[in-house]
C-alpha positions as a Markdown table, in Angstrom:
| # | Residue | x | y | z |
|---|---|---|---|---|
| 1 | Unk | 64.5 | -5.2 | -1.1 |
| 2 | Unk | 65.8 | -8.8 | 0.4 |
| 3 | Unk | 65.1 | -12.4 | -0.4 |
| 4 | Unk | 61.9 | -14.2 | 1.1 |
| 5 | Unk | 64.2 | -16.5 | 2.4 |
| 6 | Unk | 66.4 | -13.7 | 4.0 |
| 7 | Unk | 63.2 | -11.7 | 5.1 |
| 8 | Unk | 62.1 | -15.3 | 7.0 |
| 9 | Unk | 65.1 | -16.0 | 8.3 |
| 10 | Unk | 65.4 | -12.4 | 10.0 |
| 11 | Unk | 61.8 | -13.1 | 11.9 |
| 12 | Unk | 62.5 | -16.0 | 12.7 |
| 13 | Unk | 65.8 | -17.3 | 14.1 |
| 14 | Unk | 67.3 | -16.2 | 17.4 |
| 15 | Unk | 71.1 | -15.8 | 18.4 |
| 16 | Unk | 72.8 | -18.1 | 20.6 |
| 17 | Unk | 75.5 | -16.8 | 22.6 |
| 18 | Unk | 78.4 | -18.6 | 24.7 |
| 19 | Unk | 80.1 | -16.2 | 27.3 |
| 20 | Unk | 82.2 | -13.5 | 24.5 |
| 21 | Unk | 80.9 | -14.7 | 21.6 |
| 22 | Unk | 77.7 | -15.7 | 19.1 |
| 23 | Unk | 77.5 | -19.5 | 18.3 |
| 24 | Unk | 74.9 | -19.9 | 16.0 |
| 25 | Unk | 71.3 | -19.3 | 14.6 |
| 26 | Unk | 68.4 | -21.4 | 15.8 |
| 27 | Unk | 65.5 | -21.9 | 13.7 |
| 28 | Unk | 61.4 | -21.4 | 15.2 |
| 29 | Unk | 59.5 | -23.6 | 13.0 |
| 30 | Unk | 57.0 | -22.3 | 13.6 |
| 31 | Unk | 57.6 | -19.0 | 13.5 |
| 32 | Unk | 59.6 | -19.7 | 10.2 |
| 33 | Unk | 56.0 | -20.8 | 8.9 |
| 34 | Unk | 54.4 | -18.0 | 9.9 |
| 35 | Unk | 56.5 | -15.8 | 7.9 |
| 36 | Unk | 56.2 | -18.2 | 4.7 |
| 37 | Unk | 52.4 | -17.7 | 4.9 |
| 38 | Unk | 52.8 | -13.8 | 5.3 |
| 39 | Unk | 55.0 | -13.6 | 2.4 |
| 40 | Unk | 52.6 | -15.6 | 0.3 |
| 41 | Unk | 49.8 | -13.6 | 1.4 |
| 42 | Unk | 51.3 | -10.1 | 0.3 |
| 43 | Unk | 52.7 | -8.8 | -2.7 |
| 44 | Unk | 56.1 | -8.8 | -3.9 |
| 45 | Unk | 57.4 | -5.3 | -2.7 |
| 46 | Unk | 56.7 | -6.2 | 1.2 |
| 47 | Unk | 60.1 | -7.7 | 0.9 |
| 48 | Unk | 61.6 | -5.6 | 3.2 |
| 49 | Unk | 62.5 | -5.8 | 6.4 |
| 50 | Unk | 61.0 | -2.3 | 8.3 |
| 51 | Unk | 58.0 | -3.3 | 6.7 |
| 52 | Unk | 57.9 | -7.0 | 8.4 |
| 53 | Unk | 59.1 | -4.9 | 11.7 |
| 54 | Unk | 56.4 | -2.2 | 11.8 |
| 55 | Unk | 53.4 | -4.8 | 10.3 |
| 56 | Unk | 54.2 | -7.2 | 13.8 |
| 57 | Unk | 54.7 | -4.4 | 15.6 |
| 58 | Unk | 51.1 | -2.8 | 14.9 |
| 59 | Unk | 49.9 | -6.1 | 16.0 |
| 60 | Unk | 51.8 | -6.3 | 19.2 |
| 61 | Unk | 50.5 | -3.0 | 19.8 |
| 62 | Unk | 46.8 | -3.5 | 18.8 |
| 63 | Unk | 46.5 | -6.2 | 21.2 |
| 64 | Unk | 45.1 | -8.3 | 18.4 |
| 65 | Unk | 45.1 | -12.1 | 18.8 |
| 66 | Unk | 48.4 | -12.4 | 16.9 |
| 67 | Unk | 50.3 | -10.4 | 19.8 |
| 68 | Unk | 51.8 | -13.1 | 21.3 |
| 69 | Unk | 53.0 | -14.0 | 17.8 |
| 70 | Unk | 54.1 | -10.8 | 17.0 |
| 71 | Unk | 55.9 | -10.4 | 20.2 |
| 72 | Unk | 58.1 | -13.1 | 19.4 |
| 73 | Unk | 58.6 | -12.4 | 15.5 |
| 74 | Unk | 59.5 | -8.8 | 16.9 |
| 75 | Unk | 62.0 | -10.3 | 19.3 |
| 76 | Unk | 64.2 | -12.9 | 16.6 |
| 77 | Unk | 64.0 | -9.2 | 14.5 |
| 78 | Unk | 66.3 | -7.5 | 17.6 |
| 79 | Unk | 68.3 | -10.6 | 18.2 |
| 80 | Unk | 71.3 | -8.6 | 16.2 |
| 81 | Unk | 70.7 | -5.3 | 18.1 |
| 82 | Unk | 70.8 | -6.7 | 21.2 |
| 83 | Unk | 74.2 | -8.8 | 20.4 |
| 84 | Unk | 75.5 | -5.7 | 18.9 |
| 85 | Unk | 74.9 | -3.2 | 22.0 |
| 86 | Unk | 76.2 | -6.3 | 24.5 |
| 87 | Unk | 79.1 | -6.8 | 22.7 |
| 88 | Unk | 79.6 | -2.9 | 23.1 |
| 89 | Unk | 78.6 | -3.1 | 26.4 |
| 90 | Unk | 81.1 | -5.7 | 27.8 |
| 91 | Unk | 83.9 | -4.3 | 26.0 |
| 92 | Unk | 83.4 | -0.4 | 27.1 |
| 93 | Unk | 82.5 | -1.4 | 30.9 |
| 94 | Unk | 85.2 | -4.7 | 31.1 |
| 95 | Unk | 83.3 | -5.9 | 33.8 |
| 96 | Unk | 84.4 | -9.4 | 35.0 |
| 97 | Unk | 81.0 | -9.9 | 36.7 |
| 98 | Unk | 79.4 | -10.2 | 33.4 |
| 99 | Unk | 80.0 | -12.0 | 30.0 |
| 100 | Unk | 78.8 | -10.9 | 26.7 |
| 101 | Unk | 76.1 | -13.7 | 26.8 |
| 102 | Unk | 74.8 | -12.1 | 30.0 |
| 103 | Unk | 74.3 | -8.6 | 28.5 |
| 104 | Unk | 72.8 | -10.5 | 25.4 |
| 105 | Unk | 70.1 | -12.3 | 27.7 |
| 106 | Unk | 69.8 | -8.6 | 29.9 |
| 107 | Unk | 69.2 | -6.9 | 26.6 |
| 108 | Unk | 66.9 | -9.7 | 25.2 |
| 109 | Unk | 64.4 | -9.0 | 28.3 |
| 110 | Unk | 64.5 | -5.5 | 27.7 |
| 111 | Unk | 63.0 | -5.9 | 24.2 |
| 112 | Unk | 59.4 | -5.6 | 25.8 |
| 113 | Unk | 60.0 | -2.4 | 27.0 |
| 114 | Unk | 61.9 | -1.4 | 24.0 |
| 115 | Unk | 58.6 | -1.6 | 22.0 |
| 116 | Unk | 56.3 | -0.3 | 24.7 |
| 117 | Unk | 58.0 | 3.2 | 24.4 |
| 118 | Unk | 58.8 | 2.8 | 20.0 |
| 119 | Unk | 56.8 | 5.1 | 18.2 |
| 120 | Unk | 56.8 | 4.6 | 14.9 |
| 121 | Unk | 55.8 | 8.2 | 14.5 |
| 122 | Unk | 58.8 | 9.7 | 15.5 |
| 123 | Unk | 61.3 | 6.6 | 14.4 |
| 124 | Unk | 60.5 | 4.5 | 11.7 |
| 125 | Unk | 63.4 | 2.2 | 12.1 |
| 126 | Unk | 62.5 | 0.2 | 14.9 |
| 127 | Unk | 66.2 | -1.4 | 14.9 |
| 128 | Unk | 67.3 | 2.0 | 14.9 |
| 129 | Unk | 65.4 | 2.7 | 17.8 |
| 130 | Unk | 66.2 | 0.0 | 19.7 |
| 131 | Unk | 69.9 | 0.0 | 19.4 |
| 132 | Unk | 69.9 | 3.2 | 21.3 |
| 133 | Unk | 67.2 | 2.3 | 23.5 |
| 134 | Unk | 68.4 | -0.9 | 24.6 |
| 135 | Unk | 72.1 | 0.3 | 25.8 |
| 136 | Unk | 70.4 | 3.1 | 27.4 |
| 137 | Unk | 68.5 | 0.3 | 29.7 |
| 138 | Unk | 71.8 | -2.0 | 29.9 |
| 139 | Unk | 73.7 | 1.1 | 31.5 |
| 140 | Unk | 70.5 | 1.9 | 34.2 |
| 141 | Unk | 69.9 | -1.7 | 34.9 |
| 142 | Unk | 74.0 | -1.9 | 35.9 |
| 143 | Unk | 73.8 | 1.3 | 37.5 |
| 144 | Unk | 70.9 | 0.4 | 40.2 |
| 145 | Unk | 72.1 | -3.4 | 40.7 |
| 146 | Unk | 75.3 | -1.6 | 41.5 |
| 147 | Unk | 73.8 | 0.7 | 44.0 |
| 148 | Unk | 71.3 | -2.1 | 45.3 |
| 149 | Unk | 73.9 | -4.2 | 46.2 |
| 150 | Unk | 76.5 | -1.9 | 47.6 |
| 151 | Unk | 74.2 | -0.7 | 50.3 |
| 152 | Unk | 72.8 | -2.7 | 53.4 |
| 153 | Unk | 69.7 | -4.3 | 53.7 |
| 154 | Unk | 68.2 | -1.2 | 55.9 |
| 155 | Unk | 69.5 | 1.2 | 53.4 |
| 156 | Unk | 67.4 | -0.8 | 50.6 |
| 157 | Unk | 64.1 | -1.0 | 52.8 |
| 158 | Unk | 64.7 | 3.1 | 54.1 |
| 159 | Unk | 64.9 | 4.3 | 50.6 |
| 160 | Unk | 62.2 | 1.7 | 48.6 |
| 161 | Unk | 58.7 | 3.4 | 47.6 |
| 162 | Unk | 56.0 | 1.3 | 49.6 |
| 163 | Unk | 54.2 | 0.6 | 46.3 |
| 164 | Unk | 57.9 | -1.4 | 45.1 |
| 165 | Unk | 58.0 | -3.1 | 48.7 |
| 166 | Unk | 54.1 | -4.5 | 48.1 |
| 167 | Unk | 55.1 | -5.6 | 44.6 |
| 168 | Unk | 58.2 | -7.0 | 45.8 |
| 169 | Unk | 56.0 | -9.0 | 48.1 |
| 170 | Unk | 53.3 | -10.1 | 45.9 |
| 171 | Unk | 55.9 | -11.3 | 43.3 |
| 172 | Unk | 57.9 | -13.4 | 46.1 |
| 173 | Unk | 54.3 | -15.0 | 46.6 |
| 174 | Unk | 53.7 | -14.1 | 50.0 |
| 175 | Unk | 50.1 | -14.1 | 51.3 |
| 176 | Unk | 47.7 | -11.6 | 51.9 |
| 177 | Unk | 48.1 | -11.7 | 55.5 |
| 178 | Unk | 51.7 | -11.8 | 55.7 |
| 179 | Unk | 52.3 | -9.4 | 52.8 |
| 180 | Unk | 50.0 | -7.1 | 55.5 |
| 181 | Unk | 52.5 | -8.2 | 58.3 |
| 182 | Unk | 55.7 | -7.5 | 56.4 |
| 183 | Unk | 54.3 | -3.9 | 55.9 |
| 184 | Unk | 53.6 | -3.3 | 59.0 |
| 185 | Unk | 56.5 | -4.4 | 60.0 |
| 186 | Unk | 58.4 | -2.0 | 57.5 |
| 187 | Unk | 56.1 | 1.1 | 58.2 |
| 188 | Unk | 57.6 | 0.9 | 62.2 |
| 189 | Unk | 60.9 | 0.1 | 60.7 |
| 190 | Unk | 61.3 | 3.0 | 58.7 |
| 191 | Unk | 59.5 | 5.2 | 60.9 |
| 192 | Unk | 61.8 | 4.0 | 64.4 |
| 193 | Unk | 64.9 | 3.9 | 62.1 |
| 194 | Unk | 64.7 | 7.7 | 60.7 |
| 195 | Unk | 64.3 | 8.9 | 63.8 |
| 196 | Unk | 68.1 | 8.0 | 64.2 |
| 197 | Unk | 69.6 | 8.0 | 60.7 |
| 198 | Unk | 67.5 | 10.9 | 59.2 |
| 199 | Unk | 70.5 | 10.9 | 56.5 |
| 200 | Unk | 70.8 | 9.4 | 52.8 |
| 201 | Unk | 74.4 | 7.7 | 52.8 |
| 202 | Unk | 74.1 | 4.6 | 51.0 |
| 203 | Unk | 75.5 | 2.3 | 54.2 |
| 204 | Unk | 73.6 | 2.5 | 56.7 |
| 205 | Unk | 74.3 | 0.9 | 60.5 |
| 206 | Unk | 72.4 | -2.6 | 61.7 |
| 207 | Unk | 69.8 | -1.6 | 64.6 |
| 208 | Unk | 70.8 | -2.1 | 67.5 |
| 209 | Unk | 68.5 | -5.0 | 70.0 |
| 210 | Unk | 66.6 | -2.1 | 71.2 |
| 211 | Unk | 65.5 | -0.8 | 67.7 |
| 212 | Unk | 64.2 | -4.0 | 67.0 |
| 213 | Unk | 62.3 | -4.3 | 70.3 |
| 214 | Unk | 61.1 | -1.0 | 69.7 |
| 215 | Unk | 60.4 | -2.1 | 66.5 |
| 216 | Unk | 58.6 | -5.2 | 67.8 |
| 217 | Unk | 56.4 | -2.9 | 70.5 |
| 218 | Unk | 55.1 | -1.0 | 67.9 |
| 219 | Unk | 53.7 | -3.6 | 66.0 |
| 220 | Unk | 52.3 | -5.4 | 68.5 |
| 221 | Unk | 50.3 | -2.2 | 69.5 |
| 222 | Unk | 49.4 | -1.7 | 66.1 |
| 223 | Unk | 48.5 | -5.1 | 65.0 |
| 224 | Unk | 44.8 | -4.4 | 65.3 |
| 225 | Unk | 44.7 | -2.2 | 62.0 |
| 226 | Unk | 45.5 | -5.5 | 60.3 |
| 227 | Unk | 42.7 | -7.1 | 58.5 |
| 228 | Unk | 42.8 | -10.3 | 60.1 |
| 229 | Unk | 43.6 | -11.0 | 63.7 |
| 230 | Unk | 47.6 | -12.3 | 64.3 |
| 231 | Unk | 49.3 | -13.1 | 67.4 |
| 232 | Unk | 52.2 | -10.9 | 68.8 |
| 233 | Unk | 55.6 | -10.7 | 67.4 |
| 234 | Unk | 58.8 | -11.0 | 69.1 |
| 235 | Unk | 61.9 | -8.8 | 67.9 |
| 236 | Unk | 63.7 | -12.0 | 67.0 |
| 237 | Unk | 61.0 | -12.5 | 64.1 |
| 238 | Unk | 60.7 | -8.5 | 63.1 |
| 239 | Unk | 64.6 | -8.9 | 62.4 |
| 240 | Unk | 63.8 | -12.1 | 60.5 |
| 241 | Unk | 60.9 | -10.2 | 58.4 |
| 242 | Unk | 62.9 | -7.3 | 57.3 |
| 243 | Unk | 65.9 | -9.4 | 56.6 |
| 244 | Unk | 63.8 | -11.4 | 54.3 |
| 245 | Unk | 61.8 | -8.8 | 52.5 |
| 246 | Unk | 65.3 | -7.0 | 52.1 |
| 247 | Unk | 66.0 | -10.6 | 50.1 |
| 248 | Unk | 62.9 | -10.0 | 47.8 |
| 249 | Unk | 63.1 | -6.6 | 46.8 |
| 250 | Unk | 66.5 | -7.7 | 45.4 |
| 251 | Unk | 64.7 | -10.2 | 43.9 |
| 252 | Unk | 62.1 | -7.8 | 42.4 |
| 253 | Unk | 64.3 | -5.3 | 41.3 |
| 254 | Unk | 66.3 | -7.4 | 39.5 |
| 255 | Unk | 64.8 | -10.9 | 38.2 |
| 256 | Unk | 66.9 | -13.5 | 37.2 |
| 257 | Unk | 66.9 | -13.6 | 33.1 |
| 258 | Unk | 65.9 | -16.4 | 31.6 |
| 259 | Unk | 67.7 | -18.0 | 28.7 |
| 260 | Unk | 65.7 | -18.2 | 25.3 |
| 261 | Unk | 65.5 | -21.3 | 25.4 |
| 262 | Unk | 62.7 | -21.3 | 28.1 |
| 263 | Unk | 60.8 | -18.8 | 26.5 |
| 264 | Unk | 56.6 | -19.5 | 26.2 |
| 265 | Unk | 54.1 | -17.6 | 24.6 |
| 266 | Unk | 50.7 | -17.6 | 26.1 |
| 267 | Unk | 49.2 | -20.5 | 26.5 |
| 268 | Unk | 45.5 | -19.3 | 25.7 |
| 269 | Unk | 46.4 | -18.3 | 22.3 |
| 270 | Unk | 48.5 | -21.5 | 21.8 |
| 271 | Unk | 51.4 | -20.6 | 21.1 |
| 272 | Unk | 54.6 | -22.4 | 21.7 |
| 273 | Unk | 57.9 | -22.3 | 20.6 |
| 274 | Unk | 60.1 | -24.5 | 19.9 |
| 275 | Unk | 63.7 | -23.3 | 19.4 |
| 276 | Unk | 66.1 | -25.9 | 17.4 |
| 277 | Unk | 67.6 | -26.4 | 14.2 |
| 278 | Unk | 65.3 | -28.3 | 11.9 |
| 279 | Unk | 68.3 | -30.0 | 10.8 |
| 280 | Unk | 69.0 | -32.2 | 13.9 |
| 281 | Unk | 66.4 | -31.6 | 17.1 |
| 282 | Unk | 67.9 | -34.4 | 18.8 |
| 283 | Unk | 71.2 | -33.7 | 18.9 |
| 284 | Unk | 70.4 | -30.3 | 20.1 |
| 285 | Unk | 68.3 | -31.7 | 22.6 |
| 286 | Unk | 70.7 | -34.1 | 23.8 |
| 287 | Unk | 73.3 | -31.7 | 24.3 |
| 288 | Unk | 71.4 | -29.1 | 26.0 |
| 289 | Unk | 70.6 | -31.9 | 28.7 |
| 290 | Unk | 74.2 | -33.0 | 28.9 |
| 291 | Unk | 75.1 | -29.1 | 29.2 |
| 292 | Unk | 72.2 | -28.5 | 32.4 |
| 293 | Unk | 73.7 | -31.8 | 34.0 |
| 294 | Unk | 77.3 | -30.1 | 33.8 |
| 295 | Unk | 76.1 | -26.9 | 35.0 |
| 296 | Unk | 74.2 | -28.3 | 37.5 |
| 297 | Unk | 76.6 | -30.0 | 38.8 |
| 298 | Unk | 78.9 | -27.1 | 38.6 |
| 299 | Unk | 76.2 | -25.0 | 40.4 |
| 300 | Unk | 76.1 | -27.2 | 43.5 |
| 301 | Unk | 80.0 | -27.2 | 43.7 |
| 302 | Unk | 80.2 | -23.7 | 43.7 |
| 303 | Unk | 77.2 | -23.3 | 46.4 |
| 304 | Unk | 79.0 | -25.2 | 48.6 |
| 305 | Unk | 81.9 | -23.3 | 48.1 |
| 306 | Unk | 80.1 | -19.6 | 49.1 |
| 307 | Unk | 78.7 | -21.7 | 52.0 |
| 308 | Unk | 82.0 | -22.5 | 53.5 |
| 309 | Unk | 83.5 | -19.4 | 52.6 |
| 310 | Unk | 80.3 | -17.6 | 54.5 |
| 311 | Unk | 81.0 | -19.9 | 57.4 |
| 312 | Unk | 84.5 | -18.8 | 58.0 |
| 313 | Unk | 83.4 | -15.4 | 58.1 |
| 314 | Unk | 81.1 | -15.9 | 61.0 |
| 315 | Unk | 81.9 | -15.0 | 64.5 |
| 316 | Unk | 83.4 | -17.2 | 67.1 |
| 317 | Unk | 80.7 | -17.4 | 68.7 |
| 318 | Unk | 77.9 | -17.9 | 66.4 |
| 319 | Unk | 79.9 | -20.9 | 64.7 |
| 320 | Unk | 79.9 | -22.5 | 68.4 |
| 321 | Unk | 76.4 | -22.2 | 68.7 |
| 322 | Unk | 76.0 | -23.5 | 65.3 |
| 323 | Unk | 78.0 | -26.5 | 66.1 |
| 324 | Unk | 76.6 | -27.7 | 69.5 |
| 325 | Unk | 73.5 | -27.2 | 67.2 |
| 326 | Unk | 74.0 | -29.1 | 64.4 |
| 327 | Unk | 77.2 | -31.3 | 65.4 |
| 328 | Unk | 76.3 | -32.4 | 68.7 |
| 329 | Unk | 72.2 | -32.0 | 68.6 |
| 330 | Unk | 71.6 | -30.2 | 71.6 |
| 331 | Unk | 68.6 | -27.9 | 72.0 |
| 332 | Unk | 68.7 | -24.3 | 72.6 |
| 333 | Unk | 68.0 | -24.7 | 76.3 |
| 334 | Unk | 70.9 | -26.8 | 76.6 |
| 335 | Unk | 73.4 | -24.6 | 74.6 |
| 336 | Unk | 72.2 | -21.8 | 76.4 |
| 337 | Unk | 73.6 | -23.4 | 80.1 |
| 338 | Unk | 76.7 | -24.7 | 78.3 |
| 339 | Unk | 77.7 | -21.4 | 77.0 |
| 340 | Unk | 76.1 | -19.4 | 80.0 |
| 341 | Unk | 74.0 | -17.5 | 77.1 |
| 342 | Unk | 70.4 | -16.5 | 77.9 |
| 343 | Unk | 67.8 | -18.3 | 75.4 |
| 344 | Unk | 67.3 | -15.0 | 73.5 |
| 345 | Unk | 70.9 | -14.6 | 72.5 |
| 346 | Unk | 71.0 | -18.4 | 71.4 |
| 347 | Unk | 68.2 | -18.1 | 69.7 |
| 348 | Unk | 69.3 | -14.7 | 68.0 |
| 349 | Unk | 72.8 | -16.5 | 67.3 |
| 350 | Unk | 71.1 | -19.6 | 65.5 |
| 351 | Unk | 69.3 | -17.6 | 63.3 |
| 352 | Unk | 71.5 | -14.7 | 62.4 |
| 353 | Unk | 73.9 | -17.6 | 61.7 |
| 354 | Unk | 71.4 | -19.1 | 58.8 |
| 355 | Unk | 70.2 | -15.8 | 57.2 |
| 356 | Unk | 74.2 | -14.7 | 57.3 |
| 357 | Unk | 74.6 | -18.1 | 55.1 |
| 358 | Unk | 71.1 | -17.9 | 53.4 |
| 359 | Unk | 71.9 | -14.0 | 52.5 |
| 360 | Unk | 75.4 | -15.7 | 50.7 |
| 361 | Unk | 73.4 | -18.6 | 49.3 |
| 362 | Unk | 70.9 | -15.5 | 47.6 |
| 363 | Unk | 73.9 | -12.9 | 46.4 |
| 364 | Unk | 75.7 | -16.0 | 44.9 |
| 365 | Unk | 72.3 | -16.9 | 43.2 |
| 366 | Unk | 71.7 | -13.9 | 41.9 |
| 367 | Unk | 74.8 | -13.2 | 40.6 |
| 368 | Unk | 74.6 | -16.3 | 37.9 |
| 369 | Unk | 71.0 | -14.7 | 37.2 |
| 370 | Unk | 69.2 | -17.8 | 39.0 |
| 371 | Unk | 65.9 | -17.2 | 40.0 |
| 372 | Unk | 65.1 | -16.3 | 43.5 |
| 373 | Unk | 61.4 | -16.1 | 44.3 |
| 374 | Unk | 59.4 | -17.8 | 47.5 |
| 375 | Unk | 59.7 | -21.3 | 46.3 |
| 376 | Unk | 63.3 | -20.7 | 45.9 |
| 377 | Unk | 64.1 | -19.3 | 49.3 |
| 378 | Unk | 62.2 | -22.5 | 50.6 |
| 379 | Unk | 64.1 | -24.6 | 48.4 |
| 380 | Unk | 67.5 | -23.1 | 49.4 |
| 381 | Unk | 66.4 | -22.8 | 53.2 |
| 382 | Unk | 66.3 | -26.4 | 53.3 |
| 383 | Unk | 69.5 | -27.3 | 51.2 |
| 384 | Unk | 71.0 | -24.8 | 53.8 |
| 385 | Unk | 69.9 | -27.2 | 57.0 |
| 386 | Unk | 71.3 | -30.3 | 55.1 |
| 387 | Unk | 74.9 | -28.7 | 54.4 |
| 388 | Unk | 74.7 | -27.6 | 57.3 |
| 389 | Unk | 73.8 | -31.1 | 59.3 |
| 390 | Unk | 76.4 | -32.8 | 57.3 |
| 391 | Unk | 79.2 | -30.0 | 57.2 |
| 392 | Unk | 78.9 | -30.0 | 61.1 |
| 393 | Unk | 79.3 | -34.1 | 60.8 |
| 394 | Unk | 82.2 | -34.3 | 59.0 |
| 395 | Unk | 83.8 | -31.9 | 60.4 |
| 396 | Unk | 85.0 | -30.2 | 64.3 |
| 397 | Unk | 85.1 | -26.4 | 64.0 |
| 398 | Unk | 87.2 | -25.4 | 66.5 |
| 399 | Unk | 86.2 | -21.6 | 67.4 |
């Protein structure tokens, strides 16, 4: 048997990790209290800490009005599982991409799923149990984000289920009629495109201008199965459609994971927490703002830095089109008699241009685990047209 004070502690404190290494405890008072009043409540030889794990986790499992409590007195309970398999993790794999505070937050989201499959039937330790489980789930979660990102965008939307793609959707916040033009979209997409790549290799070629008109035709003839009635669609904006839901089912499949410290229990059963050291709140508060400032700041130094390493890989000819664009302000019409270009292929140049930039802005973003839903994309769309306006200002590209 332990202490009450140790049995507390172990149900409710979480770890905080800094890139390769565990900082310190933190302290939920209110979870803290809630264990106080447990221990009060029961008799002496509860003092252990299996006990504690399987008494929250019949509540989590009950769906009782204490699950959203139990959910989180479960989760400070695996905080040292979850450091122990990332720590494991970074040092067997000795992948740069990753630190071991990134495996710890990874693991730390998988704790949800961890206790949807425990049985305490078959397992009784539920920390034994979720050792093995959870470095099981770090390894598949690597292994698909590899694969996701290794292959091209129509590689991705050939292979997804439609019931994933529809998720994907929903989750990005799309509407119900666009969600229904997206996937109509996709259905002549995958249905054109296997015609010509009936194979499985993971890189698959772009379509060619005909695909997408192709593409285009058949949606237009099929538009009328479409709930509600939508104008026709040009190949330009098929392109842009699949492009984008090839962005969100990225997004789906792997969310950004959120630090700890945002964590929020459900608001009906009022339940917040409130993760700091009893011992000094404000100090920890201050620097945790002093700490989002830096990053911040950090974050938009380094966006800027995949822009204009994105730009440079452009061809000659889109970055000309971008600049009599953005630099000197002339419309497409005029571009398209300076370059002798018809207005399709200035119009396809401008925005290929963006979504090659916007595609580096989202890869970049999801590689530091920031979130990338709808509001996001809009967010980042527009941040994109002011670096873009004031890179173009400052300085003459040359092609």
């Amino acid at each position: 048997m332990r202490p009450r004070q140790e049995i507390t502690e172990m149900f409710s404190t979480f770890a905080q990790v800094e890139k390769d290494a565990f900082s310190k405890w933190c302290v939920d008072k209110k979870l803290h209290r809630s264990m106080q009043n447990c221990l009060k409540s029961l008799p002496e030889e509860s003092t252990k800490d299996n006990f504690w794990a399987l008494y929250w986790y019949k509540h989590w499992s009950s769906q009782s009005k204490f699950k959203s409590l139990a959910n989180m007195h479960l989760l400070a309970y695996l905080q040292e599982p979850c450091y122990i398999v990332s720590r494991k993790t970074a040092a067997s794999l000795n992948n740069n991409q990753y630190s071991v505070a990134d495996y710890f937050q990874m693991a730390n989201a998988e704790v949800e799923t961890v206790l949807k499959y425990f049985n305490p039937k078959k397992s009784s330790s539920l920390k034994a149990y979720a050792m093995m489980a959870i470095k099981s789930q770090l390894r598949d979660i690597l292994r698909q984000r590899k694969e996701a990102y290794t292959c091209t965008n129509w590689a991705l939307l050939r292979k997804v289920s439609k019931k994933l793609f529809l998720e994907a959707l929903e989750n990005a916040g799309l509407s119900t009629v666009q969600i229904s033009q997206y996937r109509l979209a996709w259905s002549g997409f995958k249905e054109l495109y296997l015609q010509n790549h009936p194979g499985s290799a993971k890189s698959l070629p772009q379509p060619t201008p005909q695909l997408w008109e192709a593409i285009a035709n058949f949606y237009n003839q099929s538009k009328h199965q479409l709930t509600q009635s939508t104008s026709s669609c040009t190949a330009q904006t098929i392109e842009k459609w699949l492009n984008q839901s090839a962005i969100y089912v990225r997004a789906y499949l792997f969310p950004s994971i959120k630090s700890l410290n945002t964590f929020r229990s459900n608001s009906d059963s009022d339940e917040s927490l409130d993760l700091a050291d009893p011992s000094s709140d404000s100090a920890i508060a201050d620097m945790i703002a002093t700490e989002d400032l830096q990053e911040r700041k950090k974050q938009i130094s380094q966006m800027f830095g995949v822009l204009s390493q994105a730009l440079k890989s452009l061809d000659a000819k889109s970055k000309q089109v971008l600049e009599l664009y953005y630099q000197q302000g002339m419309t497409q019409q005029q571009i398209m008699q300076q370059l002798n270009m018809s207005q399709p292929t200035v119009s396809r140049k401008l925005v290929k241009g963006r979504e090659f930039l916007m595609a580096a802005l989202v890869k970049w973003s999801v590689d530091l685990n920031i979130s990338v839903n709808a509001n996001q994309i809009k967010d980042m769309s527009i941040a994109l047209e002011e670096w873009l306006r004031n890179q173009f200002r400052d300085f003459n590209m040359n092609p």
